[in-house]
Structures are given as structure tokens and as C-alpha cells.
GULOMAR-90705 format. One line per 10 residues: number of its first residue (from 1); their letters; for each residue y, x, z of N, C-alpha, C. Coordinates in Angstrom, 2 decimals. Layout:
N
NUM) A) Y,X,Z,Y,X,Z,Y,X,Z | ... .
//
This chain:
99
1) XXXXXXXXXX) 16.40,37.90,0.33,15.40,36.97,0.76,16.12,35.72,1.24 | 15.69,34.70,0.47,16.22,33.47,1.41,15.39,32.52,2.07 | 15.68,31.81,2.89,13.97,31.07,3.43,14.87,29.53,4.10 | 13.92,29.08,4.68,14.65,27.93,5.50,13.84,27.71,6.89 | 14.58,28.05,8.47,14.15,28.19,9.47,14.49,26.45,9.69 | 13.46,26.01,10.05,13.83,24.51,10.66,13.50,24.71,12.21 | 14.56,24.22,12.70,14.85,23.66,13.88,14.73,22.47,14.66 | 13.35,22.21,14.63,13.12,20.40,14.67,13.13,20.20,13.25 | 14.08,19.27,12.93,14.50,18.33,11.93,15.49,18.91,11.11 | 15.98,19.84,11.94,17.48,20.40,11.20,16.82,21.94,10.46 .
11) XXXXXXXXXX) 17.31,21.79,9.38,17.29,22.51,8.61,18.67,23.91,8.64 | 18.00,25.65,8.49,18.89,26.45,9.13,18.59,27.38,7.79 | 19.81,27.55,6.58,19.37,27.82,5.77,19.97,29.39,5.88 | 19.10,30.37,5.45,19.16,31.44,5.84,19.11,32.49,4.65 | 19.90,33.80,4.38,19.90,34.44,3.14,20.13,36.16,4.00 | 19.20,36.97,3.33,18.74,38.09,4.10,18.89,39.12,3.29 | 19.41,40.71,3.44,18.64,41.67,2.37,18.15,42.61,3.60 | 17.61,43.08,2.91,16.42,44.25,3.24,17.24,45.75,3.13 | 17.41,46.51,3.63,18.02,48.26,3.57,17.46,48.81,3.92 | 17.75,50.15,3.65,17.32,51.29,4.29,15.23,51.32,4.50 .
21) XXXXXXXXXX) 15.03,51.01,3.28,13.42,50.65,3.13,12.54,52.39,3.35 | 12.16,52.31,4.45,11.14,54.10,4.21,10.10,53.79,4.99 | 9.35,54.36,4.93,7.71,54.40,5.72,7.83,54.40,6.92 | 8.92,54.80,7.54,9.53,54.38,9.23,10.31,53.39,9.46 | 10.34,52.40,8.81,10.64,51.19,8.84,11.79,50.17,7.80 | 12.60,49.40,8.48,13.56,49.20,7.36,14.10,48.44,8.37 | 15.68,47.53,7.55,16.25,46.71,8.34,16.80,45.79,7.83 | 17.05,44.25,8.56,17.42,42.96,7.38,18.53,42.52,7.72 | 19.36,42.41,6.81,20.33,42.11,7.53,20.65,40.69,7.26 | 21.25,39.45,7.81,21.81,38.39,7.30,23.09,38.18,6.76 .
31) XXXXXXXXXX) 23.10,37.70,5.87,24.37,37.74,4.88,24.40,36.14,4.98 | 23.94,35.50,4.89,23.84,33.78,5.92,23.74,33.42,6.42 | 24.01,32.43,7.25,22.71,31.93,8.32,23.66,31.41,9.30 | 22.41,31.33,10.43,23.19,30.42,11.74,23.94,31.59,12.77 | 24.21,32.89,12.57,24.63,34.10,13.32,25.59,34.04,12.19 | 26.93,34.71,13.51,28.00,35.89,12.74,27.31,36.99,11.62 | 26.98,37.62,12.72,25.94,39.07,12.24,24.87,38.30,12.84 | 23.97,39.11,12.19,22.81,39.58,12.64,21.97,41.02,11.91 | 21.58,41.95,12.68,21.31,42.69,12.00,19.62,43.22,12.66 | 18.60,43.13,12.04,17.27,43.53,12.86,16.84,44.79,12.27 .
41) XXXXXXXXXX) 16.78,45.57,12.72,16.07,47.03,12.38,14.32,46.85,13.12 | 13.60,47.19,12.03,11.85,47.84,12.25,11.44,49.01,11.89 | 11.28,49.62,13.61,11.02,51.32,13.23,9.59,50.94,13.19 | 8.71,51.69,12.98,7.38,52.39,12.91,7.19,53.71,13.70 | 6.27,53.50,14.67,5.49,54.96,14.97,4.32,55.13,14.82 | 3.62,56.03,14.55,2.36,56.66,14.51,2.17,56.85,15.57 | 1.22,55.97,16.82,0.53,56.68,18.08,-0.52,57.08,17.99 | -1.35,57.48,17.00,-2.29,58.17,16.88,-3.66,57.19,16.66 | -4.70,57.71,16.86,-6.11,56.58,16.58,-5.34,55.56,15.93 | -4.93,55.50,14.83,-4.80,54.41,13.59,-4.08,53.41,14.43 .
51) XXXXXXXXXX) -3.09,53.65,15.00,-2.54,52.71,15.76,-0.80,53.03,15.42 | -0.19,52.02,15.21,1.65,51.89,14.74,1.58,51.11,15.86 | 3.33,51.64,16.65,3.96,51.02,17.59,4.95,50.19,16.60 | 5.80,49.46,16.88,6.60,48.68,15.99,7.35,48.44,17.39 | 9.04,49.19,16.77,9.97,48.67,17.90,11.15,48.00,16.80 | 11.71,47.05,17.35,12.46,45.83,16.81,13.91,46.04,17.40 | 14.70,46.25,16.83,16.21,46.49,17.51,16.80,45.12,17.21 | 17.81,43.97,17.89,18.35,43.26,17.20,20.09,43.14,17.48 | 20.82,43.42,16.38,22.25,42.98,16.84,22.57,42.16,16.35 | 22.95,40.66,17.55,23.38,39.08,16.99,24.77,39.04,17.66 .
61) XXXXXXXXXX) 25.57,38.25,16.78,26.82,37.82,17.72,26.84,36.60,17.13 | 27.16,35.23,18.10,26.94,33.98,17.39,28.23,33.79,17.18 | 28.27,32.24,16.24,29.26,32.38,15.40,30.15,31.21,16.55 | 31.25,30.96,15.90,32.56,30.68,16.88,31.90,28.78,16.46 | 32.16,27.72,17.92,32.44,26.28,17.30,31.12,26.02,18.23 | 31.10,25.15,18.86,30.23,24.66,19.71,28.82,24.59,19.52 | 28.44,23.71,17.83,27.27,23.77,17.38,26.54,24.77,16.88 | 27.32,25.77,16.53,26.49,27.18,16.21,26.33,28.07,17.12 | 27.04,28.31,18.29,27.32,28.87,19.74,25.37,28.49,20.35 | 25.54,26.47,20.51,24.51,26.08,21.10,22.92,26.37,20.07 .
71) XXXXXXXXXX) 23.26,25.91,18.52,21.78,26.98,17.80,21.65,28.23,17.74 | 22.88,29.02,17.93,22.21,30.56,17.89,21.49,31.14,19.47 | 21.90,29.81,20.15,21.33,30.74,21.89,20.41,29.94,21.66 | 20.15,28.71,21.21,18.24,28.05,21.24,17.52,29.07,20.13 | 18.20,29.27,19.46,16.90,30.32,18.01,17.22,31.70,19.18 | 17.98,32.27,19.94,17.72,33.53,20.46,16.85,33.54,21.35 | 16.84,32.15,22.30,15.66,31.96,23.42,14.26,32.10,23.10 | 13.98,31.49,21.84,13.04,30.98,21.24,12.23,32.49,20.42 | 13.15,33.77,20.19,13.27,34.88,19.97,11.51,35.28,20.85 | 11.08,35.57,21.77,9.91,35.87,22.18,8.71,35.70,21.76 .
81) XXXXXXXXXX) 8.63,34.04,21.99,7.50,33.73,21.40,7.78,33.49,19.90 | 8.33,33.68,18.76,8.45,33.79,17.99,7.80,35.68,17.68 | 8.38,36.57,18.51,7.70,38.16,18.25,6.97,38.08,18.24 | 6.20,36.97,19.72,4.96,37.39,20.29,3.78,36.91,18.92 | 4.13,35.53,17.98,3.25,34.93,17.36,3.33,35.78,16.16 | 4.44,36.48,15.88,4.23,37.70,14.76,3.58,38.98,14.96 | 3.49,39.31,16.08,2.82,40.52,16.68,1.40,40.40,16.53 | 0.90,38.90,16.44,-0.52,38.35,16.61,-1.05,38.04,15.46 | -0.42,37.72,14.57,-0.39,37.57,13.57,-0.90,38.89,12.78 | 0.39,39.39,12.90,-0.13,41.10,11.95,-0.79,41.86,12.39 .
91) XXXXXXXXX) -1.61,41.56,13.91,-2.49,42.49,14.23,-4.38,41.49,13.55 | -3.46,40.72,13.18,-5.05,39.44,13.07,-5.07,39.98,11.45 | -4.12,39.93,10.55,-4.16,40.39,9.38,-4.57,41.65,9.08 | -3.84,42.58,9.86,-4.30,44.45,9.80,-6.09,44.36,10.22 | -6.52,43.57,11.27,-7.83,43.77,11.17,-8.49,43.16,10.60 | -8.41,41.72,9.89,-9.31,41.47,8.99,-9.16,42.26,7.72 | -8.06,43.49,7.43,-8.37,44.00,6.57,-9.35,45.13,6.20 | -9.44,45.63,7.69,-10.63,47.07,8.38,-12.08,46.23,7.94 | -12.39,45.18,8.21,-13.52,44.75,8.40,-14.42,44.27,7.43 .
//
């Protein structure tokens, strides 16, 4: 997967694969980007009444040099409300699909 995260104005060009794909989740790893590593794992649980927990693991180490040091801790800050608007998101999508 490749995409382009903009940062303001600045453009953060980013190249991803996908592993370990099963019905309990999967994980992406970056093979580009503004991180050393980065590696995000998405488990899946079944809590019962038609309800999935979704827990998010992330391992980042930023990369060495002042300017990537200072974008990988603004894109890690920024890390929350970024979950929070995906969390809202796919719960807005999963139910307009019930309905």
C-alpha cells in the first residue's frame, strides 16, 4: 500500500505491506516513510452482542537527523485523535451498514 500523509503542506510519502492477514486481525508494516520502523498490529475480539474490540499495538522508532526526529514525534502526538477519528469512522460505517 502506498498513500501520501500530508503534514500541512509537506508531503510524507509512505509505502506499507500488510502480513499476517486472519480474521483476528493483521499487521502493516512500513517499508517507507517518515519512521525507522514502524510496525502496527490489529487484533480483533469478539465481545459478544455483535460487538469487536479492536486493540492496536504500535512499534515506532524515529529515524536519526533532526527533521525526521521532529516529524515522527508531531505524526506520533497527533497519533490519538487520528485513532479516535478512525474509531468513529468505522463505527459510523459498520452501522450504516445494519440499517
Amino acid at each position: 500500500m502506498q498513500f501520501t500523509l500530508w503534514f500541512g503542506f509537506i508531503p510524507l510519502h509512505w509505502h506499507a505491506r500488510f502480513e499476517d492477514l486472519s480474521p483476528n486481525g493483521f499487521i502493516d508494516r512500513q517499508l517507507t516513510g517518515p519512521y525507522k520502523t514502524w510496525v502496527h498490529k490489529h487484533t480483533y475480539h469478539d465481545i459478544g452482542l455483535g460487538k469487536t474490540e479492536i486493540i492496536d499495538e504500535i512499534h515506532a522508532e524515529f529515524k536519526s537527523g533532526l527533521w525526521w526526529r521532529l516529524i515522527g514525534r508531531l505524526l506520533w502526538a497527533g497519533m490519538p485523535v487520528l485513532f479516535a477519528y478512525r474509531a468513529w469512522k468505522t463505527r459510523r460505517e459498520l452501522e450504516s451498514k445494519i440499517q
